[in-house]
MMTF fields as JSON, N, C-alpha, C and O atoms, coordinates in Angstrom:
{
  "mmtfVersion": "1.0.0",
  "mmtfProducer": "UNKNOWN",
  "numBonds": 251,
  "numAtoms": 252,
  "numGroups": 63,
  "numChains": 1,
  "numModels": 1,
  "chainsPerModel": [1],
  "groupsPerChain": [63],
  "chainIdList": ["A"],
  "bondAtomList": [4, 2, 8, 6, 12, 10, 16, 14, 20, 18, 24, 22, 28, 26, 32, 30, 36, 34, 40, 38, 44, 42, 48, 46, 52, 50, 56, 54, 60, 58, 64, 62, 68, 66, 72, 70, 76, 74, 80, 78, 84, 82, 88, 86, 92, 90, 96, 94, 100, 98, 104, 102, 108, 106, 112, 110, 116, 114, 120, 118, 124, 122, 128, 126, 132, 130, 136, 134, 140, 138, 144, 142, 148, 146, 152, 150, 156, 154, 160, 158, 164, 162, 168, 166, 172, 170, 176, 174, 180, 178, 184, 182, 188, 186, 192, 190, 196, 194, 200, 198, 204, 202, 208, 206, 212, 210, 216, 214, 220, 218, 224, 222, 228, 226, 232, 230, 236, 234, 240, 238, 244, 242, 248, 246],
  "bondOrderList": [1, 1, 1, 1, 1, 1, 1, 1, 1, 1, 1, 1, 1, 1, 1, 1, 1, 1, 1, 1, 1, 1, 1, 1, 1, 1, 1, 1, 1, 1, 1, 1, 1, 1, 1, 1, 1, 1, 1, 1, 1, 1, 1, 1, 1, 1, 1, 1, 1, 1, 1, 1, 1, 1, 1, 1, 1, 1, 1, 1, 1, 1],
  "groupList": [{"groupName": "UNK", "atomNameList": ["N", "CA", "C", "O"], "elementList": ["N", "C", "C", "O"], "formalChargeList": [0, 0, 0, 0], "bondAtomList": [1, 0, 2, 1, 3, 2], "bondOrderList": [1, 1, 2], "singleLetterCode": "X", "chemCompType": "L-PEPTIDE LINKING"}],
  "groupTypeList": [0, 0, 0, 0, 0, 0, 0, 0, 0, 0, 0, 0, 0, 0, 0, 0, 0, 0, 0, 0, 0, 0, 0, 0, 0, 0, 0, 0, 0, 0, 0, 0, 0, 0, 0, 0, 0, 0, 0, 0, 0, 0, 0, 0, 0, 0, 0, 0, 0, 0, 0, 0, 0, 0, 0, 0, 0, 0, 0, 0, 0, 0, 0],
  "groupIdList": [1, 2, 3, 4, 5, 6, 7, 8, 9, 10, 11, 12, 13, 14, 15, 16, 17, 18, 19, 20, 21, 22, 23, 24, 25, 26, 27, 28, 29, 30, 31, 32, 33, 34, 35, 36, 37, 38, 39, 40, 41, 42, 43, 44, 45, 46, 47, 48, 49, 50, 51, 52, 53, 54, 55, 56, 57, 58, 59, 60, 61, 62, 63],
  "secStructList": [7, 2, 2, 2, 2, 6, 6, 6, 7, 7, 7, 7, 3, 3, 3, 3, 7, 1, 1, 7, 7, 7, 2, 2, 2, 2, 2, 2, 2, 2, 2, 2, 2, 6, 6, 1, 3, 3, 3, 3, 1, 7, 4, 4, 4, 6, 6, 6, 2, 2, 2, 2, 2, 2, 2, 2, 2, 2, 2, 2, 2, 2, 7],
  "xCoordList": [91.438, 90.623, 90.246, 89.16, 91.134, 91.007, 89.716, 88.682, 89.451, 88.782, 87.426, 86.357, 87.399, 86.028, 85.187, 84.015, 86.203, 86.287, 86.123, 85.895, 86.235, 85.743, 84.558, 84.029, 84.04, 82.694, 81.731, 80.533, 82.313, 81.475, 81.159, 80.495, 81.855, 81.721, 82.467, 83.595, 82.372, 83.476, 83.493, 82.575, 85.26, 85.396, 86.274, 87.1, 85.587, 86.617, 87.28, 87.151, 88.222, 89.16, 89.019, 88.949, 88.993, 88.785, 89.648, 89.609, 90.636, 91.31, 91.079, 91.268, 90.535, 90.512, 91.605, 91.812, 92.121, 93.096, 92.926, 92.009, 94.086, 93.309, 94.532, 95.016, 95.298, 96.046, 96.701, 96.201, 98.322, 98.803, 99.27, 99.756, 98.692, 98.862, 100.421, 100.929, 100.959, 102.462, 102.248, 101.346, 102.863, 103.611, 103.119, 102.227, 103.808, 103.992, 102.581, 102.197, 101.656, 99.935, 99.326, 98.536, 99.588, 98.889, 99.525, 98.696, 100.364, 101.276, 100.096, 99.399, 100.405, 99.773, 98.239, 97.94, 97.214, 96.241, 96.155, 95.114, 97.219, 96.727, 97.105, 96.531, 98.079, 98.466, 97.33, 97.051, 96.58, 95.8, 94.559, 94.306, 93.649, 92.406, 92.681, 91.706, 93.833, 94.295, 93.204, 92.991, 92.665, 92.169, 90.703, 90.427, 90.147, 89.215, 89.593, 89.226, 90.175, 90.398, 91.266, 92.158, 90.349, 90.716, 91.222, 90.786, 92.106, 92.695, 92.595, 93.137, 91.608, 90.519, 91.65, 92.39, 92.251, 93.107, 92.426, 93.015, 91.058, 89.942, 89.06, 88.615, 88.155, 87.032, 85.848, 84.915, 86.126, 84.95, 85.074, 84.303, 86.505, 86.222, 85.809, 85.887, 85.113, 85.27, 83.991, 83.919, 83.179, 81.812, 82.935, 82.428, 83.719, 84.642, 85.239, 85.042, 85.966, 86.881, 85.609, 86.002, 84.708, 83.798, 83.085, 82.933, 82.743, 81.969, 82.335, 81.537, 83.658, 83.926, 84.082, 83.613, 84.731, 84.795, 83.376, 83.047, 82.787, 81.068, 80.556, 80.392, 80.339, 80.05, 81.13, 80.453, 82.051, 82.839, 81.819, 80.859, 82.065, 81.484, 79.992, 79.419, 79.625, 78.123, 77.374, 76.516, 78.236, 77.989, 79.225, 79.144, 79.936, 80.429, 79.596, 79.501, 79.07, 77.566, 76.121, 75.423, 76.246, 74.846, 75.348, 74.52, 76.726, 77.069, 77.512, 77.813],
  "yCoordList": [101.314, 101.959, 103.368, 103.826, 104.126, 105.784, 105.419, 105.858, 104.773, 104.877, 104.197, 104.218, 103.736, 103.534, 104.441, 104.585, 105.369, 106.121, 107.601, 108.686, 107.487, 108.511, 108.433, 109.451, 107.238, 107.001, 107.185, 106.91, 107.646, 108.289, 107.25, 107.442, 105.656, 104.721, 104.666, 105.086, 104.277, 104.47, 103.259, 102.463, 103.079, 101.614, 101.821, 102.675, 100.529, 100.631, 99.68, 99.037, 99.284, 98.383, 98.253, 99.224, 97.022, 96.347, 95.222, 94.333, 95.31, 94.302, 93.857, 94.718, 92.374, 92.433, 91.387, 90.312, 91.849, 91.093, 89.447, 88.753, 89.539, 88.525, 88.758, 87.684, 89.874, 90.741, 91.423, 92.061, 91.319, 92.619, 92.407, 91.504, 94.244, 94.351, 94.896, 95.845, 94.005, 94.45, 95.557, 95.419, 96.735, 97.798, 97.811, 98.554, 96.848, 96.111, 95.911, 96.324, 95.26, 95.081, 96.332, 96.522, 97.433, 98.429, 99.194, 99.483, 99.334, 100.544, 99.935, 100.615, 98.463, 97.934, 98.081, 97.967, 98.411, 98.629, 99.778, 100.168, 100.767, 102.354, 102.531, 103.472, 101.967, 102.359, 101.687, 102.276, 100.474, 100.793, 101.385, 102.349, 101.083, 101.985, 103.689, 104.425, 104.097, 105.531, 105.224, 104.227, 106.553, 107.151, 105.875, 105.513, 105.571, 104.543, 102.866, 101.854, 102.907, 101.811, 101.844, 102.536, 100.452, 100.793, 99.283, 98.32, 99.272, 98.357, 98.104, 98.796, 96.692, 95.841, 95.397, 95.187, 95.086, 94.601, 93.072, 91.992, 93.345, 92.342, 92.499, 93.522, 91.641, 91.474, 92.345, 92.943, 92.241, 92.732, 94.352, 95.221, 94.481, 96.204, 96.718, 97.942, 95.761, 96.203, 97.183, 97.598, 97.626, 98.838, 99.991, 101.113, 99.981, 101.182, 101.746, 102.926, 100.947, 101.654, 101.632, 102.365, 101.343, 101.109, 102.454, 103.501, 102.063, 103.828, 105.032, 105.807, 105.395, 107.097, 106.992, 107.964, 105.875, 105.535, 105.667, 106.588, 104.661, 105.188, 106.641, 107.182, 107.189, 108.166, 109.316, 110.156, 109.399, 110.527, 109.862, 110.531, 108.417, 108.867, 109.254, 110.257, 108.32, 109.298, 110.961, 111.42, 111.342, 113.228, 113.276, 114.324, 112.609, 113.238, 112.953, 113.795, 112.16, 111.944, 112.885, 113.085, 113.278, 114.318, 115.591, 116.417, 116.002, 117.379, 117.345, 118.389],
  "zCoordList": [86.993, 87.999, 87.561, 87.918, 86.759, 86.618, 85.543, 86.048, 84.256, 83.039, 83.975, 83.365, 85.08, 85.989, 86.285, 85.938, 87.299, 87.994, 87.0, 87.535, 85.904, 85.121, 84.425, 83.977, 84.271, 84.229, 85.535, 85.466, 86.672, 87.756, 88.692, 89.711, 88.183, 88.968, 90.284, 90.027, 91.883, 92.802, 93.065, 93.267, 93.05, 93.063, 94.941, 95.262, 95.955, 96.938, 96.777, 95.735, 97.786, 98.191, 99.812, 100.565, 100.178, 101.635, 101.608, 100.757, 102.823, 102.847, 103.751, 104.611, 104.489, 105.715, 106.019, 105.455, 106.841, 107.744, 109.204, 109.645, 109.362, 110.657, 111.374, 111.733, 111.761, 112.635, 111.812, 110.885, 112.18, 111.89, 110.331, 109.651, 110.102, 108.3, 108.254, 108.851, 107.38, 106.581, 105.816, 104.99, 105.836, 105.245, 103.96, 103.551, 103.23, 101.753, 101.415, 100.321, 102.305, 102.001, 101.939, 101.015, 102.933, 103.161, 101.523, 100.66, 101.389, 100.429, 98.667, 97.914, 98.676, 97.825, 97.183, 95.995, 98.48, 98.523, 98.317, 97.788, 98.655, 98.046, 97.128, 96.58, 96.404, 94.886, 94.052, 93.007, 94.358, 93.281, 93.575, 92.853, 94.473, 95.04, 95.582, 95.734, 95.794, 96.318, 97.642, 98.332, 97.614, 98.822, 99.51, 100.654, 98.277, 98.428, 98.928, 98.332, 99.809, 100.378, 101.685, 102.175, 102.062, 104.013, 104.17, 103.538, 105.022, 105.492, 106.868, 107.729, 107.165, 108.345, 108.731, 107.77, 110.04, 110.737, 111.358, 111.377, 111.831, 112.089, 111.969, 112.489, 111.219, 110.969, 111.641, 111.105, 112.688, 114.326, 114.193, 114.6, 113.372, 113.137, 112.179, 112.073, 110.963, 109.815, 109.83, 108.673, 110.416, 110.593, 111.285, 111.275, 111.618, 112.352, 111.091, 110.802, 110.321, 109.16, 108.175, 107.268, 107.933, 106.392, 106.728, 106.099, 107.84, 108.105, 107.797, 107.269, 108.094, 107.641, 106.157, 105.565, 105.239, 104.005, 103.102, 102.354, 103.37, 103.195, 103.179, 102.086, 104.117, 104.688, 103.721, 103.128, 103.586, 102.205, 101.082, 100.701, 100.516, 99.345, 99.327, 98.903, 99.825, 100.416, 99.938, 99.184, 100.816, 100.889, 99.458, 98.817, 99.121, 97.615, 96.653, 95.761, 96.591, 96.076, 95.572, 94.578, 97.025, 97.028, 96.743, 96.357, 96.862, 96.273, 94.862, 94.284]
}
């Protein structure tokens, strides 16, 4: 992910769920995506968590 990510590429991570996320799933998903990845509990929310995620890289983008 880092030799990506130093080519200026942004990689996310989306997990979506279908209730409740284990500890162990969530911890997993940030060690390898770090900050770039959100963890969907349900589907129906996935525009709630994608949005503020989007929206950083976005404006990290244009600056």
């Amino acid at each position: 992910m880092q030799e990506v990510r130093r080519q200026g590429i942004e990689v996310i991570g989306v997990f979506l769920a279908s209730g409740e996320v284990h500890e162990t799933q969530r911890n997993t998903l940030t060690n390898i995506y770090g900050r770039q990845s959100v963890v969907v509990p349900h589907v129906e929310q996935l525009a709630d968590y994608l949005t503020p995620l989007i929206r950083r890289l976005l404006l990290k983008a244009i600056h």
